[in-house]
C-alpha positions as CSV (number, residue, x, y, z in Angstrom):
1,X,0.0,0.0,0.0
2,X,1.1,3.6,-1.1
3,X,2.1,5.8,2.2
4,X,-0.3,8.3,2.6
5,X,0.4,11.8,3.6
6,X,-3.1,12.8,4.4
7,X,-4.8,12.7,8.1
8,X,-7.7,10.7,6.4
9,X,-5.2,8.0,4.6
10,X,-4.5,7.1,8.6
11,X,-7.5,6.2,9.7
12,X,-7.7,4.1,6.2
13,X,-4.6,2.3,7.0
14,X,-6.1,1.3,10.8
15,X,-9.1,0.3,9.2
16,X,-7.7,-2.0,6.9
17,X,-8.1,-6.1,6.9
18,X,-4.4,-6.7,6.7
19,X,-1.7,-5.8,9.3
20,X,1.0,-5.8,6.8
21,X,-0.4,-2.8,5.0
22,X,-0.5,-1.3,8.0
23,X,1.7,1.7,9.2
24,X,4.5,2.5,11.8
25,X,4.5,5.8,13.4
26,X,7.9,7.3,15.1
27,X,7.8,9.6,18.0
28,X,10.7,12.1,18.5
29,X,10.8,14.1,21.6
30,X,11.8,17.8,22.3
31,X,15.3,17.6,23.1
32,X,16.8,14.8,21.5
33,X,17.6,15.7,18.1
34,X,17.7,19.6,19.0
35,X,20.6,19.1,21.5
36,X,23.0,17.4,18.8
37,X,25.0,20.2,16.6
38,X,23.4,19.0,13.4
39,X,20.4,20.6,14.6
40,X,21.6,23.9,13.6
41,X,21.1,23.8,9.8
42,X,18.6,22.7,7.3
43,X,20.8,20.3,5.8
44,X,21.4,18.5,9.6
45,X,17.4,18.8,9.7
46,X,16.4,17.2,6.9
47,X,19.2,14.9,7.3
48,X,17.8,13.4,10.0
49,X,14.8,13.1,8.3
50,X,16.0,11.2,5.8
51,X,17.6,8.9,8.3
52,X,14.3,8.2,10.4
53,X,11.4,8.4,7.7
54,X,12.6,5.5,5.5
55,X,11.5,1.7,4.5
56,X,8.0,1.1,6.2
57,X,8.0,4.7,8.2
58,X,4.8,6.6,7.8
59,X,4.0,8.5,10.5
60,X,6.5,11.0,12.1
61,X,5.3,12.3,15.8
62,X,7.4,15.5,16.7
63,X,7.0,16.5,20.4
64,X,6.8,20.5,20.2
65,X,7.2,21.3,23.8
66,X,8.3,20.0,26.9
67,X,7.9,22.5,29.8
68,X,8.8,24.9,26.6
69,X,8.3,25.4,23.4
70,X,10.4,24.3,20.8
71,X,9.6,27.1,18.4
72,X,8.8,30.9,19.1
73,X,5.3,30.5,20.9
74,X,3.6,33.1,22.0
75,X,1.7,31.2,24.6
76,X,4.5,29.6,26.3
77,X,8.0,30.2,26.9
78,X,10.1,29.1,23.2
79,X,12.7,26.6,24.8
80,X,15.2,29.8,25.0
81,X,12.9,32.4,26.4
82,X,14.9,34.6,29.2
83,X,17.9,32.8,29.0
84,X,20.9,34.8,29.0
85,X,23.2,31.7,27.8
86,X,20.8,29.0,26.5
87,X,23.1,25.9,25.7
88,X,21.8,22.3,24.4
89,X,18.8,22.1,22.3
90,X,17.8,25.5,23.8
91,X,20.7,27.5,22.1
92,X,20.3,25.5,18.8
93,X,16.8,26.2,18.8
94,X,17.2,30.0,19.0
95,X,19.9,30.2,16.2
96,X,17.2,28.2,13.9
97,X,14.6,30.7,14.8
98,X,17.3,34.2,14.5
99,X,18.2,32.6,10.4
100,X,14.2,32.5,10.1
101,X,14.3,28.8,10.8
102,X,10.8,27.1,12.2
103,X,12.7,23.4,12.9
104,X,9.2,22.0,13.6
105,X,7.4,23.5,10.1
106,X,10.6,22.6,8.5
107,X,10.3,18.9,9.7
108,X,6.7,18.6,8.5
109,X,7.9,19.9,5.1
110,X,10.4,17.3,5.0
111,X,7.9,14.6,6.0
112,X,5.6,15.5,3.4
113,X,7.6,15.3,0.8
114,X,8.9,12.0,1.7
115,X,5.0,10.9,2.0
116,X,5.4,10.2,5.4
117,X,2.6,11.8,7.4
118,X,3.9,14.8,10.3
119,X,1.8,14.4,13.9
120,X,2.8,17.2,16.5
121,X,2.4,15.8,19.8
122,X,1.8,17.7,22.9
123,X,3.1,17.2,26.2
124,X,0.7,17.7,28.8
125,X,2.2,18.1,32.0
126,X,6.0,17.8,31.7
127,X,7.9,17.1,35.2
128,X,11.4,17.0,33.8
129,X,14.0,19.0,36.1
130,X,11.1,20.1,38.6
131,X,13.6,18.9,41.5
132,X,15.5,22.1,40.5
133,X,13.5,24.8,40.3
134,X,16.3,26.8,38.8
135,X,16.3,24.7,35.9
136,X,16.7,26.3,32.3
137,X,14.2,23.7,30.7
138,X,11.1,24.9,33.4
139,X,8.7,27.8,32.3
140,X,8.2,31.0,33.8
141,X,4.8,29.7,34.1
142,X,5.3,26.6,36.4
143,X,7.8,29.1,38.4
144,X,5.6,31.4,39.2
145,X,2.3,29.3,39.8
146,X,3.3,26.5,42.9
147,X,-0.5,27.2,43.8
148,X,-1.4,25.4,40.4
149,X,0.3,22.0,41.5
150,X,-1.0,19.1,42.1
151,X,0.6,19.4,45.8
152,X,0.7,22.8,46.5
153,X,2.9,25.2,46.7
154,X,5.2,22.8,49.3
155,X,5.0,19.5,47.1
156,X,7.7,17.1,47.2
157,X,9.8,16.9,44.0
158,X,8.0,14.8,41.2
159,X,4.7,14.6,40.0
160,X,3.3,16.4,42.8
161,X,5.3,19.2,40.9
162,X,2.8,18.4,38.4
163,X,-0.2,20.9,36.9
164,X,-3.4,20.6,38.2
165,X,-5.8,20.3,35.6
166,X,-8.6,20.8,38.1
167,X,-7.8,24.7,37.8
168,X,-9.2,26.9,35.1
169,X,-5.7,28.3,34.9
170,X,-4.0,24.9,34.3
171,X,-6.7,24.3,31.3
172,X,-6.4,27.9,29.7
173,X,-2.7,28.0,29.5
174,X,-2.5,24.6,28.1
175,X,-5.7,25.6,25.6
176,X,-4.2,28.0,24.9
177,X,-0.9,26.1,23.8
178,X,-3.1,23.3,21.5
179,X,-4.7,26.0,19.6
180,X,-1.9,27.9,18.9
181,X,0.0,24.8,17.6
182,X,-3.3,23.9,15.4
183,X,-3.5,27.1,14.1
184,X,0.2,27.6,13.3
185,X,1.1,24.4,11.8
186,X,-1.3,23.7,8.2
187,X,1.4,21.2,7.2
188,X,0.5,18.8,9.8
189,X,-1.6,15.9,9.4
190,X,-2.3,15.5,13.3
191,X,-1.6,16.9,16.5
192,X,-1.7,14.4,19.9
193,X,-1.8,15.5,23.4
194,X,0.0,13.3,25.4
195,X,-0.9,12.5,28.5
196,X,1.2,10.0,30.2
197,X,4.2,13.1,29.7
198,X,3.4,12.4,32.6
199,X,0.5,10.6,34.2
200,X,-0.6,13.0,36.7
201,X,-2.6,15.6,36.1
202,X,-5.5,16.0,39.0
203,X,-5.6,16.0,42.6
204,X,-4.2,12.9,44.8
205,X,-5.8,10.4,45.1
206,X,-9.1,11.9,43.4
207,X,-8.5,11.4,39.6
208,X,-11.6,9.1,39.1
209,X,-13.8,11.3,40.6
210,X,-12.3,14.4,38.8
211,X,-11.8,13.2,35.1
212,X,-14.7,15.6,34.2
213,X,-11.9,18.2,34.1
214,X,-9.8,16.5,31.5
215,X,-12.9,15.5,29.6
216,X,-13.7,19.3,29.7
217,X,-10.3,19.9,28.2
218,X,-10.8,17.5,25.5
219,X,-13.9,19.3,24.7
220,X,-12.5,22.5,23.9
221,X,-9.1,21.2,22.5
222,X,-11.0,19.2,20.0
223,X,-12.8,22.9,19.0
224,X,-10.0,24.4,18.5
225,X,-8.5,21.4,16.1
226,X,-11.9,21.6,14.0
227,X,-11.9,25.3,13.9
228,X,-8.6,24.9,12.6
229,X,-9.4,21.9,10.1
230,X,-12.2,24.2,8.9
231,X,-9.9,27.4,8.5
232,X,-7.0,25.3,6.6
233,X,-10.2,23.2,4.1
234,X,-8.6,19.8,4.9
235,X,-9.0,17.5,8.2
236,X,-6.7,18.0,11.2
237,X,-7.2,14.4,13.4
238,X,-6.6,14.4,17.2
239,X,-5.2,11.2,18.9
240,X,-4.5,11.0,22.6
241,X,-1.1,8.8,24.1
242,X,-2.9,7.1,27.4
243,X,-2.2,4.5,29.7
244,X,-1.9,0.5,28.7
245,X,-5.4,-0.2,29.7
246,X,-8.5,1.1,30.2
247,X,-8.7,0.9,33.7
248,X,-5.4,2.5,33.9
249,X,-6.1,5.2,32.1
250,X,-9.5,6.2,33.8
251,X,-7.5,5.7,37.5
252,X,-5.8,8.7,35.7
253,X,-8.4,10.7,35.2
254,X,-7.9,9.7,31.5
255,X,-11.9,8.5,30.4
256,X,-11.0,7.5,26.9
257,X,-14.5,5.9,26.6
258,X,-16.5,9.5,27.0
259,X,-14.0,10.9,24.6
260,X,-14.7,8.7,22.2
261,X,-18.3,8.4,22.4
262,X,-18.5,12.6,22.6
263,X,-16.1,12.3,19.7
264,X,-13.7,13.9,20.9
265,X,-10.6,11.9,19.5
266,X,-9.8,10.2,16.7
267,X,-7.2,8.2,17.6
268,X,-6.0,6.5,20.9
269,X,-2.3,4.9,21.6
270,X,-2.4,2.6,25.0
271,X,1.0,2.8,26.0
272,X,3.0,1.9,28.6
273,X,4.4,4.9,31.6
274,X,9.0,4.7,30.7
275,X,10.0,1.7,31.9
276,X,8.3,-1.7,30.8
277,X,6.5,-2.3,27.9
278,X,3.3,-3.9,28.6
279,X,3.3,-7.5,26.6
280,X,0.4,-8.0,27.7
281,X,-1.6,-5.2,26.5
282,X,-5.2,-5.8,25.9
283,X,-5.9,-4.6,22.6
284,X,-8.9,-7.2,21.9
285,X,-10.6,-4.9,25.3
286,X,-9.5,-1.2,23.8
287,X,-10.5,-2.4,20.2
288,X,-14.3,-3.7,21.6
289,X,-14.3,-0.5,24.2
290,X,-13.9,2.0,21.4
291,X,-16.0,0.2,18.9
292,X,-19.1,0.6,21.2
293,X,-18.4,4.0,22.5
294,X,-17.5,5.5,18.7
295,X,-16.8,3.0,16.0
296,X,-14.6,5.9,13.9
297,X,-12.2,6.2,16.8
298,X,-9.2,3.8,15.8
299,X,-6.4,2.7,18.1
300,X,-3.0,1.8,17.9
301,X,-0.8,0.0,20.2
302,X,2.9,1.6,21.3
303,X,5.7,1.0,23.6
304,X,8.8,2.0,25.0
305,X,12.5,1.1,24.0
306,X,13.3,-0.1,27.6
307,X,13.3,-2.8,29.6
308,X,13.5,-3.1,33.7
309,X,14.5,-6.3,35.0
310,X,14.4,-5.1,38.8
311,X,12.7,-2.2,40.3
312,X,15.3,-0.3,41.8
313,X,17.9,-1.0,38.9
314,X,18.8,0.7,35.9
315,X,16.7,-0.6,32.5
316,X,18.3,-1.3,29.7
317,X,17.3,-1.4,25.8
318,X,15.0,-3.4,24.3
319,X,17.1,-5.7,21.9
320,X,15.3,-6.4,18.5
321,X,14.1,-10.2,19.6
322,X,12.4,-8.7,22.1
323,X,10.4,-5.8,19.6
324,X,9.6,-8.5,17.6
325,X,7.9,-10.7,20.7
326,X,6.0,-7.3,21.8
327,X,4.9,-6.6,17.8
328,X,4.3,-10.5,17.4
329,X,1.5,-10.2,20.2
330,X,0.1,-6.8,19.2
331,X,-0.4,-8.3,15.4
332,X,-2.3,-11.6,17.0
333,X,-4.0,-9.1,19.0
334,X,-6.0,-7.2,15.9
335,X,-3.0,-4.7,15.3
336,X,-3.5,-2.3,12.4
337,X,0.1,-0.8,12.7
338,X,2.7,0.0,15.9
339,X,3.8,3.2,17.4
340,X,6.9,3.0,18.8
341,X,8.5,6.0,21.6
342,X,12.3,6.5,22.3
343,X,13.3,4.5,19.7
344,X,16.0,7.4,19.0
345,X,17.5,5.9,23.0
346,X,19.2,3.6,20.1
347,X,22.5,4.4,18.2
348,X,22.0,5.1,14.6
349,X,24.5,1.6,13.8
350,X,22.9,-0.6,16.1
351,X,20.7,-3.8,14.9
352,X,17.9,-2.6,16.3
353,X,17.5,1.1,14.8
354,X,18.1,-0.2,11.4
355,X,16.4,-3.5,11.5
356,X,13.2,-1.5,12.6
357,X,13.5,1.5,9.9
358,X,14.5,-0.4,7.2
359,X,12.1,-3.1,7.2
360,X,9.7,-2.7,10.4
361,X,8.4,-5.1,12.5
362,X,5.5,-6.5,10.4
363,X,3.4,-9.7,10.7
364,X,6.0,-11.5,8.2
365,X,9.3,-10.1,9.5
366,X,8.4,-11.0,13.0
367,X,7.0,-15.1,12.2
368,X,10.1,-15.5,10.7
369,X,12.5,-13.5,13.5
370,X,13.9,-14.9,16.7
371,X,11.3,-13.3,19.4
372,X,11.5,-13.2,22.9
373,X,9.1,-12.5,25.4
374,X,10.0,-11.2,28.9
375,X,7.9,-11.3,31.9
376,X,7.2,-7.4,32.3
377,X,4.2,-5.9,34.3
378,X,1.8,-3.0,34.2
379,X,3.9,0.1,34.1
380,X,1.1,2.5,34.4
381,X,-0.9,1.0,37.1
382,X,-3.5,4.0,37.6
383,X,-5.9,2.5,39.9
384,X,-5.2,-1.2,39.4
385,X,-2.0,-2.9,41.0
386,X,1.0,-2.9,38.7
387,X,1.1,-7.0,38.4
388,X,4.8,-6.6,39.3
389,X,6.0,-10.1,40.0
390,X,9.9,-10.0,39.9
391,X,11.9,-10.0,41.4
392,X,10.6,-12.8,43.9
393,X,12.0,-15.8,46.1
394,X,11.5,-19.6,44.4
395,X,11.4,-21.3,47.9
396,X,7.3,-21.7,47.0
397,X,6.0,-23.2,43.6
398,X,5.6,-20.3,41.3
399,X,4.0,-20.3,38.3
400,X,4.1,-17.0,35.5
401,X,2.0,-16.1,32.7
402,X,3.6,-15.4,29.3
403,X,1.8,-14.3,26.2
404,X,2.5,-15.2,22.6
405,X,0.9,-14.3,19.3
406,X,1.7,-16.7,16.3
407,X,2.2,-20.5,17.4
408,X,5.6,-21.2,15.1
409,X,5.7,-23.8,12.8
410,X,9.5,-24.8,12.9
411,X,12.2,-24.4,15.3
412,X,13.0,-24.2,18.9
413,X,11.6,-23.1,22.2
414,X,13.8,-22.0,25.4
415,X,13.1,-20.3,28.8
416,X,15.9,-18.3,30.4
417,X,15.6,-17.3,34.5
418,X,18.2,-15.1,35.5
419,X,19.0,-15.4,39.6
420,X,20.6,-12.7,41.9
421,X,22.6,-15.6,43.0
422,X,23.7,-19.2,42.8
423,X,21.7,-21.5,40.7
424,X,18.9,-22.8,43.2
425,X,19.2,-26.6,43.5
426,X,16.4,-28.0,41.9
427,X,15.7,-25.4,39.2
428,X,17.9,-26.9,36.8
429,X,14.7,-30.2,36.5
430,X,11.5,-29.3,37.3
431,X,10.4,-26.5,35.5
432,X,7.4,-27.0,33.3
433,X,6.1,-25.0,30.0
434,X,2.5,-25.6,30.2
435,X,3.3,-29.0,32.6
436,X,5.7,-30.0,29.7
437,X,9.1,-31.1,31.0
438,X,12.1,-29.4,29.7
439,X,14.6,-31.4,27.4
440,X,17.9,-29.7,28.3
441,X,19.1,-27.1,30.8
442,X,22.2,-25.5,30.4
443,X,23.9,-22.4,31.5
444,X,23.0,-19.2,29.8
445,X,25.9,-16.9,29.5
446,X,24.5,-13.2,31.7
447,X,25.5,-11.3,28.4
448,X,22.7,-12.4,26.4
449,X,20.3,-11.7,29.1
450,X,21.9,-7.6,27.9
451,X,22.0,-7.8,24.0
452,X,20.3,-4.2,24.2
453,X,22.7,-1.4,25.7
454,X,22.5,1.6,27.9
455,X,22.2,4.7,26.1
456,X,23.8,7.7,26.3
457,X,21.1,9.2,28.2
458,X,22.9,7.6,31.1
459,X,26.2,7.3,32.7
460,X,27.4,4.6,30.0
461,X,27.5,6.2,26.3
462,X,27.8,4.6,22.6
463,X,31.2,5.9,22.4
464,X,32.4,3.8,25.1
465,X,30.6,0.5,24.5
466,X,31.0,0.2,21.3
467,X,29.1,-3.4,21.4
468,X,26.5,-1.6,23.4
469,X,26.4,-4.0,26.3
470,X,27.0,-3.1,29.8
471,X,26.6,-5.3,33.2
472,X,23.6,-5.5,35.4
473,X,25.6,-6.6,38.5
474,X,21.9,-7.9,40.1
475,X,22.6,-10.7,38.1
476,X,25.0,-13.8,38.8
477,X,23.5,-16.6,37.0
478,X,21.7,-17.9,34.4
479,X,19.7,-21.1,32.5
480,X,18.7,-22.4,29.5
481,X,15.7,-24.7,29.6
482,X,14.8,-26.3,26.2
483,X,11.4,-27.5,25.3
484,X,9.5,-29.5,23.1
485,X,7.8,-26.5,20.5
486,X,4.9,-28.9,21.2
487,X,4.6,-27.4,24.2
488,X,3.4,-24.2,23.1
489,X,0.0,-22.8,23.2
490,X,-1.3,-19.7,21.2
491,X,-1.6,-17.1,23.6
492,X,-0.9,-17.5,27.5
493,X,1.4,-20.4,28.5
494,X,2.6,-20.8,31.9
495,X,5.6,-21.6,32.4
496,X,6.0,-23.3,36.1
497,X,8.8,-23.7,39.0
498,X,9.0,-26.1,41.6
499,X,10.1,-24.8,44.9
500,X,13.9,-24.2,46.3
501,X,15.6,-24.2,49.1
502,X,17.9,-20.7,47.9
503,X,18.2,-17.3,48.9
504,X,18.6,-16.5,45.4
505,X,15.9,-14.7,44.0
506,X,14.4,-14.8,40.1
507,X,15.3,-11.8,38.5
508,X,14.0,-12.1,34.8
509,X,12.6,-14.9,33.4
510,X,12.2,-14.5,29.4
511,X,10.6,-17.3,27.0
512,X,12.4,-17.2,23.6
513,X,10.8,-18.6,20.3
514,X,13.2,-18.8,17.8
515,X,12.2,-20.4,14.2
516,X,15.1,-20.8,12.4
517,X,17.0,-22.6,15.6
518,X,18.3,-25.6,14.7
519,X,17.7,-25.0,11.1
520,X,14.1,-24.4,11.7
521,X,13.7,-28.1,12.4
């Protein structure tokens, strides 16, 4: 199927019968890009357009703001507002705007005549830096209001640092924002407010009962996108970035199901928080939800680059056979296309930056790719408990869920657990795959439970890992358990452990399909 570069050739593409004609949207956020020295020309601009929009790339989400503006706003401060030395993406910014420069009009120019379809997202409520309140990257705005926070003038660091959307203050200055953006920007397709930049936006502990205010919002932001559609003769679509579920997102405040049925959005991304993307998102529920609230609202699953083995250690990158276990569930799930956030968090000559934009992760490429599916958990709990089950003690029988989507028809099937310690006696027989016995158990070297990298977002950069591994010192052992591919089951399987006498704890347990393994026997 052609790429489309109109906002109605995306809903087209959701509502198509096959996934493989479906599309893959990229998000890039506010700083990234704008901090390297490239972005200080045209040439580095489009450059990196040309390096992102390519093979099966059709959507192109550019975050315009974080507390800031990345352009000359006259609603908020531009990213280099008041700053007597603005460095980073800040100072490159400015000398884009002082050569007449719009980077973000400049971008959707580029898109478009690539035919790949330009989305401006919107951060909601942006808590970056709010631990120092001297920070460069905060606004004037969230400065000089502390009585607009969700905690009060006195809150603790975090998202009690966060706007209070419960305020007629909160909403107008963020109104103000969205319109401004619509009304500026003709050469975009779409614009999406996203809320889960970051996930709290009303008073503690009273988001349920105050979602009204955020439906309210929704109200007038989707005015001002279909006064602006009207102005420009050509639709302007709306989509909304929420949390994994729909519980989730309504112990948010988010109540996706009255903004659908009000029509209020035309497309809605369930994705996970940072941290974890959810395998087990339940796309079958938003698809059915949706369908009966406002069968024109479409939805597309997204996740996350990351994963986070153990709560209070550093995550790591996804590594490519674990993007294709995610997209391989999503696709047996209903999927119409993927939307994928912090993907830039990989270097531009790792496997999987280029696997991704050069060919995607579509139904074909992933049946016939190694895939491997970690156990992860809910990271954007909302009102529901997050699920996390690692990392936990094996001296009780455990047994864990792990979802698949396509049963293979060839190769192998392996488990790996990961321990903080010594291999617990009785691990290396016992453990089941849907009450199937194992047929081999070996150890698992600890560097293939890392085949993604830190990025340089953290205290390890590209530079100096040039294989872009780095050690997770939580974990000192390893295994391999084979099994019959018999054994499988479309969908959940459980894979099962008999109790240990150990201290060590399971720290990661991942189950690995791989259909070429052993020549795809």
């Amino acid at each position: 199927m052609v790429k489309s570069i109109s906002a109605l050739g995306l809903a087209a593409l959701l509502a198509s019968g096959t996934a493989s004609a479906s599309f893959l949207a990229f998000n890039e956020d506010d700083t990234h890009f704008f901090c390297r020295k490239e972005a200080t020309s045209r040439e580095g601009l489009k450059n990196y357009i040309d390096q992102v929009c390519r093979g099966p790339v059709t959507h192109f989400f550019i975050c315009v703001n974080g507390q800031r503006a990345c352009f000359d706003s006259q609603t908020i401060d531009s990213a280099w507002k008041g700053l007597d030395k603005p460095t980073g993406h800040a100072a490159n910014l400015k000398k884009l705007n002082e050569e007449g420069v719009d980077a973000i009009r400049f971008w959707c120019e580029c898109c478009r005549a690539k035919k790949v379809s330009p989305w401006l997202s919107i951060r909601m409520n942006d808590v970056h830096c709010v631990d120092q309140p001297d920070h460069p990257y905060l606004s004037s705005f969230w400065r000089n209001h502390p009585e607009l926070w969700r905690g009060g003038p006195k809150a603790e660091p975090g998202m009690l640092r966060a706007f209070n959307y419960r305020f007629p203050e909160v909403r107008a200055y963020f109104l103000a924002f969205v319109k401004e953006v619509a009304d500026r920007y003709d050469c975009a397709d779409g614009i999406e407010l996203d809320w889960l930049r970051f996930t709290e936006h009303l008073t503690p502990g009273k988001a349920r009962e105050e979602a009204e205010f955020l439906t309210a919002f929704m109200r007038e932001a989707r005015g001002h996108v279909r006064a602006a559609a009207e102005r420009r003769g050509r639709p302007l679509r709306l989509s909304v970035r929420v949390a994994t579920t729909p519980e989730s997102a309504l112990g948010y405040g988010m109540d996706v199901a009255a903004w659908a049925k009000e029509g209020l959005v035309d497309l809605v991304i369930p994705h996970n928080y940072r941290y974890e993307p959810d395998f087990d998102l339940p796309l079958e529920r938003w698809t059915a939800l949706l369908k009966d609230a406002n069968p024109s609202v479409k939805v597309l699953p997204g996740c996350d680059s990351s994963i986070k083995i153990e709560h209070v250690a550093p995550d790591r990158k996804m590594n490519l056979d674990e993007f294709c276990g995610w997209a391989d569930v999503m696709w047996s799930r209903g999927a119409r296309g993927l939307y994928l956030f912090n993907l830039y968090e990989n270097p531009p000559d790792c496997e999987v930056w280029n696997e991704i934009l050069d060919h995607g992760l579509t139904e074909e490429y992933v049946a016939n790719h190694r895939r491997r599916y970690p156990l992860t958990y809910l990271d954007t709990p909302g009102g529901r408990p997050s699920g996390r089950q690692l990392p936990c003690d094996v001296r009780s029988a455990k047994t864990f869920p792990i979802g698949i989507g396509r049963l293979p028809d060839a190769g192998t099937v392996s488990v790996f657990l990961a321990f903080d310690g010594p291999v617990p006696d009785g691990l290396r027989t016992g453990v089941t795959l849907n009450g199937v016995p194992a047929t081999a158990c070996t150890d698992e070297p600890l560097d293939n439970w890392v085949n993604g990298y830190r990025s340089n977002m953290h205290s390890i950069t590209w530079a100096s890992h040039p294989k872009y591994r780095f050690e997770l010192p939580y974990l000192k052992t390893s295994l391999r358990l084979a099994f019959p591919r018999t054994a499988l089951v479309a969908g959940a399987n459980r894979i099962g452990l008999p109790a240990a006498e150990t201290d060590s704890r399971l720290m990661a347990l991942e189950l690995e399909i791989d259909p070429k393994g052993e020549k795809g026997k």
